[in-house]
C-alpha positions in Angstrom: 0.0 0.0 0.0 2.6 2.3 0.8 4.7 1.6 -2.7 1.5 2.4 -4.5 1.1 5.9 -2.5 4.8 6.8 -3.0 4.4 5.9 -7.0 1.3 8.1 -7.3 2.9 11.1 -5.8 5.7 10.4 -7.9 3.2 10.5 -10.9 1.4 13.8 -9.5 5.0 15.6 -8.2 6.5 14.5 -12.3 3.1 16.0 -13.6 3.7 19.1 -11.4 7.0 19.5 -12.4 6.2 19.2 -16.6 3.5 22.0 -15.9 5.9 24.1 -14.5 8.8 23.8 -17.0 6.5 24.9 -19.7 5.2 28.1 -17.4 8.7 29.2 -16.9 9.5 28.6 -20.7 6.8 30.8 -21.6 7.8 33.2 -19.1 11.3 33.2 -20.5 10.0 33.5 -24.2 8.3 37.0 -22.9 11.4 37.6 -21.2 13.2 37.6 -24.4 10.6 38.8 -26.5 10.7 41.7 -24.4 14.2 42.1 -24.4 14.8 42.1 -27.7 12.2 44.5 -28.4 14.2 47.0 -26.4 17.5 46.0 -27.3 16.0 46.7 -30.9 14.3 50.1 -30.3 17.1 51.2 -27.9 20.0 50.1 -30.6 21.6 47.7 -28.1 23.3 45.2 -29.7 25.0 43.2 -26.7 21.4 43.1 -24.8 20.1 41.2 -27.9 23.0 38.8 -27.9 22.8 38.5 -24.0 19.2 37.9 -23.9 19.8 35.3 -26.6 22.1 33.3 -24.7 20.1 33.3 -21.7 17.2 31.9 -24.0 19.4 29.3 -25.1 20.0 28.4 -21.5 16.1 28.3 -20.7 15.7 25.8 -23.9 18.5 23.8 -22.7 16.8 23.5 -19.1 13.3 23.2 -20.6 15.0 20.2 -22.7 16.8 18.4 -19.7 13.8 18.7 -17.3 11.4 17.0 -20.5 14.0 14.1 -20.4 14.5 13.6 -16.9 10.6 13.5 -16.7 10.0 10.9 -19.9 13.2 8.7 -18.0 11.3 8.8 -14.7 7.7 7.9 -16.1 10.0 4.6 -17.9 11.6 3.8 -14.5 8.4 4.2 -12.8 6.6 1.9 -15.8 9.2 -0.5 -15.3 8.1 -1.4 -11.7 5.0 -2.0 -12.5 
């Protein structure tokens, strides 16, 4: 009883944690949005190549936290 409790808040804490790497993508896609807007208006050039790498950074997170997830819902199926 207590392996099946531990594996559906395992379940819900994975779900949790998908729903929250996409809400802090899309915050970090208006980040940059917004960024380059004013590195574009203002004439900035290194703002627009900073806020690019920093976006890069966010995909690259966004990209590891998907995989870790997908790895944990085949160690969890595994179990079963």
């Amino acid at each position: 009883m207590e392996a099946e409790a531990l594996r559906q808040r395992a379940t819900r804490n994975v779900r949790l944690l998908r729903r929250l790497n996409v809400v802090t993508l899309s915050v970090a896609i208006l980040v940059y949005v917004g960024l380059l807007g004013i590195a574009l208006t203002q004439g900035v050039g290194p703002l627009a190549v900073f806020a690019s790498c920093v976006m890069l950074a966010e995909i690259l997170v966004f990209q590891i936290v998907r995989t870790l997830c997908d790895h944990f819902d085949i160690v969890r199926d595994r179990r079963l």
